[in-house]
N, C-alpha and C positions, 0 to 999 in steps of 0.2 A: 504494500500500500504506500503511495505517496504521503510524503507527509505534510497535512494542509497547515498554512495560517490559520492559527486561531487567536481572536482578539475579544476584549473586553470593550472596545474603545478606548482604552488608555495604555494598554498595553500588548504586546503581540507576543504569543510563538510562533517561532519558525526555525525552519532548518538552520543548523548552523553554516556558516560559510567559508569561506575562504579569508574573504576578509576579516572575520571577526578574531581569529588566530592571536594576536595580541590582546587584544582586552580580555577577553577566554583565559589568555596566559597570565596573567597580569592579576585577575581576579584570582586565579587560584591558586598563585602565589602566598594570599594572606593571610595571616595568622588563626585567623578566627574560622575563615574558611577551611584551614589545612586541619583542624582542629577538631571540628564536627562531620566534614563529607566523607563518610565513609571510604569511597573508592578513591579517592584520587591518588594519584602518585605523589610519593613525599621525599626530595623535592620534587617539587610541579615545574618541568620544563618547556619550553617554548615547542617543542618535539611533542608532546605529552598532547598539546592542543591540538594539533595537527593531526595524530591520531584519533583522538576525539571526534573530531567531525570526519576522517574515513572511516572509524569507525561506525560512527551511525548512522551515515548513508550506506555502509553496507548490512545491517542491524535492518534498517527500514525495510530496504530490499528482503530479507529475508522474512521479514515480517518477527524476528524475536526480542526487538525490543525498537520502542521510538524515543529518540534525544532530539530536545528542541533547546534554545536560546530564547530567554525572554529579553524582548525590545523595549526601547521607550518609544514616545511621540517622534525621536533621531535619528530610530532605528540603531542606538547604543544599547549594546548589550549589558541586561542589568542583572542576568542569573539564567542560570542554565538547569535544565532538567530532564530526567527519563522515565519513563516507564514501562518495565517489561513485560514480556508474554506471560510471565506467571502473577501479573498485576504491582509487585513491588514500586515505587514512588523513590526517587531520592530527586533531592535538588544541591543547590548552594546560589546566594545571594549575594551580588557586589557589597565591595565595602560601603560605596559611596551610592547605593539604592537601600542600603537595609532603614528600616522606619517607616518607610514609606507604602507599607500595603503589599509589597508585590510578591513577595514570596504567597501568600494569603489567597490575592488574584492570579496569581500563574497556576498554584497547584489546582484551584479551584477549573480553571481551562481545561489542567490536565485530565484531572478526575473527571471532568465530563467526554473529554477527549477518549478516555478507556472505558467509557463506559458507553456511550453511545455510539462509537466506531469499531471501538475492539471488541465490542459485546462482553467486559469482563464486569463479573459481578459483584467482587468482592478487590479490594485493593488493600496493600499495607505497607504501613511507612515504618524503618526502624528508628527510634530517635534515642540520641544517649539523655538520660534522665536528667543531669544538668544544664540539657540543652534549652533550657525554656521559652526560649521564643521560637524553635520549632515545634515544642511538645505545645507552643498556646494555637502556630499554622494549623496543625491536625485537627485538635478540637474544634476552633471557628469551620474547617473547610469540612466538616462532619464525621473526622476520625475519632474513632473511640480507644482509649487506653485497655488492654485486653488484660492487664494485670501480669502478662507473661512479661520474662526478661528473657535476652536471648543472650551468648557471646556472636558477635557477625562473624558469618566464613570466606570475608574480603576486608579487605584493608589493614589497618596496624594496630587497631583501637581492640585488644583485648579485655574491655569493659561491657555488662551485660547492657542491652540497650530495649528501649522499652519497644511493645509490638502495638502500635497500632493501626485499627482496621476499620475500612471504610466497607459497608454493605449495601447494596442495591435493594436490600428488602425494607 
């Protein structure tokens, strides 16, 4: 499936591009980001992004998972996000976009995005417990805390992280 624009009016997803490679890099450079995103490579190299976006045009193409960039009104990339064939959710948000709603409004895109295109019923986000301004994202976007902790089986962060899950019933 191609991957469409989807927008709120204030803010867009869309496939990542070419050009977006630096700010991509740049963003996930930072501390806070490096921090909480599970998958990211640590350090996050300017290579790292470049994989990123062939990565998920070829992810698209096969249909197992979709990665999009969220835009502003400049089409400046303000956070990026996936979600894959088995419904998991991650994102990360610019240094210089967090406060402002859009982690909240992108995932809320996405979760409609897998659920009315993907046909997935159920979605879940893992969040580390200290993470509170993603654990407040899930709540507002309709995720519920499952009371489960997990350790993740990617990235570097061997701390249990909470399961939450969003359901179509």
């Amino acid at each position: 499936m191609e991957r469409p624009t989807l927008t709120d009016g204030g803010i867009s997803l869309r496939a990542p591009r070419a050009t977006d490679v630096d700010r991509i890099a740049g963003a996930a450079q930072d501390p806070e980001t490096q921090r909480w995103a599970l998958a990211l490579p640590r350090p996050y190299r300017r290579e790292h992004a470049v994989q990123f976006i062939e990565h998920s045009t070829a992810e698209a193409a096969a249909g197992t998972g979709y990665s999009f960039v969220a835009a502003d009104d400049e089409d400046q990339v303000i956070a990026a996000m996936r979600v894959g064939a088995d419904g998991e959710i991650g994102y990360w948000v610019a240094p210089d976009a967090r406060g402002r709603g859009v982690a909240t409004r992108a995932v809320t895109l996405l979760r409609d995005f897998a659920h009315e295109r993907l046909g997935l019923e159920r979605l879940v986000m893992q969040i580390h417990p200290d993470n509170a301004a993603s654990c407040r994202v899930a709540e507002k976007v309709g995720f519920v805390d499952t009371g489960e902790r997990r350790i993740p089986d990617r990235g570097q962060d061997p701390d249990a992280h909470a399961i939450y899950v969003w359901s179509a019933e």
